[in-house]
C-alpha positions in Angstrom: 79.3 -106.0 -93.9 76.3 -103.7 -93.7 75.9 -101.9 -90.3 72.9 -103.2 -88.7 70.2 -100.9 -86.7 69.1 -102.8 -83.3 66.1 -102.3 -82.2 65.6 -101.4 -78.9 62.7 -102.8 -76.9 61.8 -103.1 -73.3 62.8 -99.5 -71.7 59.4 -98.1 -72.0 60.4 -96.1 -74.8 58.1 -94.2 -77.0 59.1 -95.3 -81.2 59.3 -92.6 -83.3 59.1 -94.7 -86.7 59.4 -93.8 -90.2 58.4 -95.7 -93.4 59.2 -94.7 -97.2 56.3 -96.3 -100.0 58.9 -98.0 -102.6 61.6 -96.0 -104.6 59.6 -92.7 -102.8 57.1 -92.8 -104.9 54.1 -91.0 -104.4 51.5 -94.0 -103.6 50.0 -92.1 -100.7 48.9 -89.2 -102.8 45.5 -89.5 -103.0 42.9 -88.3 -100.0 40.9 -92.0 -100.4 44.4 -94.0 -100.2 45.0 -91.9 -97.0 42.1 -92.4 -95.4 42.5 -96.4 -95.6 45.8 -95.9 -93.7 44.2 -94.3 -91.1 41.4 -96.4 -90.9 44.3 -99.7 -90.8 46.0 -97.6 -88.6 43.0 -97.3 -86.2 42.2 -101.1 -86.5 45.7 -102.4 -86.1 46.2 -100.0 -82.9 43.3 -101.9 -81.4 44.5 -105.2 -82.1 47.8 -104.6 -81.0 46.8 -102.8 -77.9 49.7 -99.7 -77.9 49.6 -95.8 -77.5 49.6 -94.0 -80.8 50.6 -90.1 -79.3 51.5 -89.0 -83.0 51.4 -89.2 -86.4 51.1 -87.9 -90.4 50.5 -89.4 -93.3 52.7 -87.9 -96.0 52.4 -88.6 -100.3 55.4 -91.0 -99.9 56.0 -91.8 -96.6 54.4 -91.8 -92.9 55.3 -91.2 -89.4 54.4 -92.3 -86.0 54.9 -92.1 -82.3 53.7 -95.1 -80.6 54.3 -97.1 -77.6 55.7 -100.2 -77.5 52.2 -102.8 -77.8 50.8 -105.1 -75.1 50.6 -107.4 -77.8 53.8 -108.0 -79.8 56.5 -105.6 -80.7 56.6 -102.4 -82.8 58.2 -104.2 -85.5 55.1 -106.9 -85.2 53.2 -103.7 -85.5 54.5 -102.4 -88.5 54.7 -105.7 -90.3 51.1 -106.0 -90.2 50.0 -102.7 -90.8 52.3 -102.7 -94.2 50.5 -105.6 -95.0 47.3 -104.7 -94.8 47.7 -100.9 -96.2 49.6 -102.6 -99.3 46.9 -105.2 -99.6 43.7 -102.5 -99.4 45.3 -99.9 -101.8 47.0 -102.6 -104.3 44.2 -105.1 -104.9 45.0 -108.0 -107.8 48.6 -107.6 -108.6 50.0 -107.2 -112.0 52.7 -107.5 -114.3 55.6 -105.4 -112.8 56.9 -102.6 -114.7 60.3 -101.3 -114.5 61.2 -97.9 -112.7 61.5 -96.2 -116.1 57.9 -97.1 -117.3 56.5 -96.8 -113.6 57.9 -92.7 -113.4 55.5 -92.0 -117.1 52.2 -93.2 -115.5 50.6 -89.5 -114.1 48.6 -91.4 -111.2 50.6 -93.5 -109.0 50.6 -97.2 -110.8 49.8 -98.9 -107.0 48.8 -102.0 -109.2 52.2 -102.1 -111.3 54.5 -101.6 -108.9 56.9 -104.1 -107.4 55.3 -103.7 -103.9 53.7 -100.6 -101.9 56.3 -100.0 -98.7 60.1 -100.1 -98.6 61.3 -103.6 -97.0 62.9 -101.3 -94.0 61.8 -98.7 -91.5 63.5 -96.4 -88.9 62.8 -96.7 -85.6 64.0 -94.0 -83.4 63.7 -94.4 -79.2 62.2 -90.8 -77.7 63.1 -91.3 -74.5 62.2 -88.0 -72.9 59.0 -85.4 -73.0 61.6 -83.1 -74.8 61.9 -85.0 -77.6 58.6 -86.6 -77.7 57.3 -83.1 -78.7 60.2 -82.1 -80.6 58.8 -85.3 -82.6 55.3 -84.1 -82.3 56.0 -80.6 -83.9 58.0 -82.4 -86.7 55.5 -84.5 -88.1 52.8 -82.0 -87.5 54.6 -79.3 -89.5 56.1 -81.4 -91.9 52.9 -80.8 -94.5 53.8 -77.3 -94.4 57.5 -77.9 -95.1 56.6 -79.8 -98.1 54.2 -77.3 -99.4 51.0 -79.3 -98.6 49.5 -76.8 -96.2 49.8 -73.4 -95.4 48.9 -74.5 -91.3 49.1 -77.6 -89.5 45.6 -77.6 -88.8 45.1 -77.9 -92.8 46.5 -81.2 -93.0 44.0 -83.4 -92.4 45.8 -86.6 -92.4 47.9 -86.1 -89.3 47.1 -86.1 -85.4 47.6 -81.7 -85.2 44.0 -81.6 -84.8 43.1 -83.6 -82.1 45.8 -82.1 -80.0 45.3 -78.3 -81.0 41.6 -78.3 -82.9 39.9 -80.8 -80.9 38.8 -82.3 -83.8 38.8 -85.8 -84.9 39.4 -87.7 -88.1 39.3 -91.8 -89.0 41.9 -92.5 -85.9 42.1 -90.3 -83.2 45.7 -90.7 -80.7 44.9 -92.4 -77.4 47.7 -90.7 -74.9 46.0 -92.2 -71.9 46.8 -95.8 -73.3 48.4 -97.8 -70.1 50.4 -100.6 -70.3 49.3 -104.3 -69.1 49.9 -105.2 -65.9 52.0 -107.8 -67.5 54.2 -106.0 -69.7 55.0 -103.5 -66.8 56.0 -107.0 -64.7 58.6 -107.7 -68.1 59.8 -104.1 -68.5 61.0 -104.6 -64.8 62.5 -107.8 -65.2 64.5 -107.4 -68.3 65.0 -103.3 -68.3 67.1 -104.2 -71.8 66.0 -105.8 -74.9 67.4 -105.9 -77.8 65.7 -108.1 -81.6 68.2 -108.6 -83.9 66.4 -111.0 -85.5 64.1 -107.6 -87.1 67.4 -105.7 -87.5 67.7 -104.0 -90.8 70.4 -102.0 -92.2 70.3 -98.2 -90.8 69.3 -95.8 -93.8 69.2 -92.1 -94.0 65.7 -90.6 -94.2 65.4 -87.3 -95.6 61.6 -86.8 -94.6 
């Protein structure tokens, strides 16, 4: 039996969530497929109505700090911004290809491949101010880690510079997002949830 991750709603939790592009492959590498993202990003955190405090778009994988959403749930959140990412960047599908003929193509075969995101993602509650900046510096420095920057503040595709530069790309953080009235009211009245029914399998993440 495969141990199953719960996630936890309801506690007024920030989500520090993490999502892999299929078999880790580099489907994010381009500046123009990052962009779309962000712009998503932008459009599906107005719909949804939540505080996005963090985030960086990586070549194979994203994070983000949000806040659970006035509308719906973060795993509501991320179905639909998977979605629509995979459906911008993929356009027509094709034939599938296997992994072996998918690893010769020298640009990443969006097209070809058997879909854009892995099925899962980690969600991880950050509970405190401690840990929602030790979250913060890891996503903000993780471009440098991986060689993709020599600074933060190179990295275009992440929220560093809006909290350190000031400056703005396709979709700025909101940290003075409130809450509804209403979902303060439910966070009250049931301090604990739990969804099993968008439980997945817990996964290591090397990120």
């Amino acid at each position: 039996m495969k141990h199953r991750l719960e996630r936890r709603y309801g506690l007024g939790h920030l989500h520090f969530i993490t999502c892999g592009c299929y078999r880790r492959m580099p489907l994010l590498s381009t500046e123009r497929a990052r962009n779309v993202f962000l712009k998503i990003l932008a459009e599906v955190r107005n719909r949804y109505d939540f505080a996005l405090l963090g985030y960086v778009v990586m070549l194979d994988h994203i994070h983000l700090l949000i806040s659970e959403p006035n509308i719906g749930t973060p795993t509501t959140v991320m179905q639909v911004l998977k979605q629509r990412v995979s459906r911008a960047l993929r356009g027509r599908r094709r034939k599938s290809l296997s992994v072996a003929q998918l690893r010769l193509w020298s640009d990443p075969p969006l097209r070809y491949a058997p879909r854009f995101w892995q099925r899962r993602f980690y969600d991880f509650n950050v509970w405190s101010f401690k840990k929602k900046n030790e979250k913060l510096n890891y996503m903000h420095f993780n471009p440098v880690k991986r060689g993709l920057a020599k600074s933060p503040k190179d990295w275009l595709w992440s929220s560093y510079g809006f909290y350190w530069g000031g400056r703005a790309n396709l979709c700025p953080p909101n940290p003075d997002w409130k809450p509804s009235r209403k979902e303060q009211k439910e966070r009250k009245a049931a301090p604990f949830r739990k969804s099993r029914k968008s439980a997945h399998p817990q996964i290591s993440f090397v990120a």
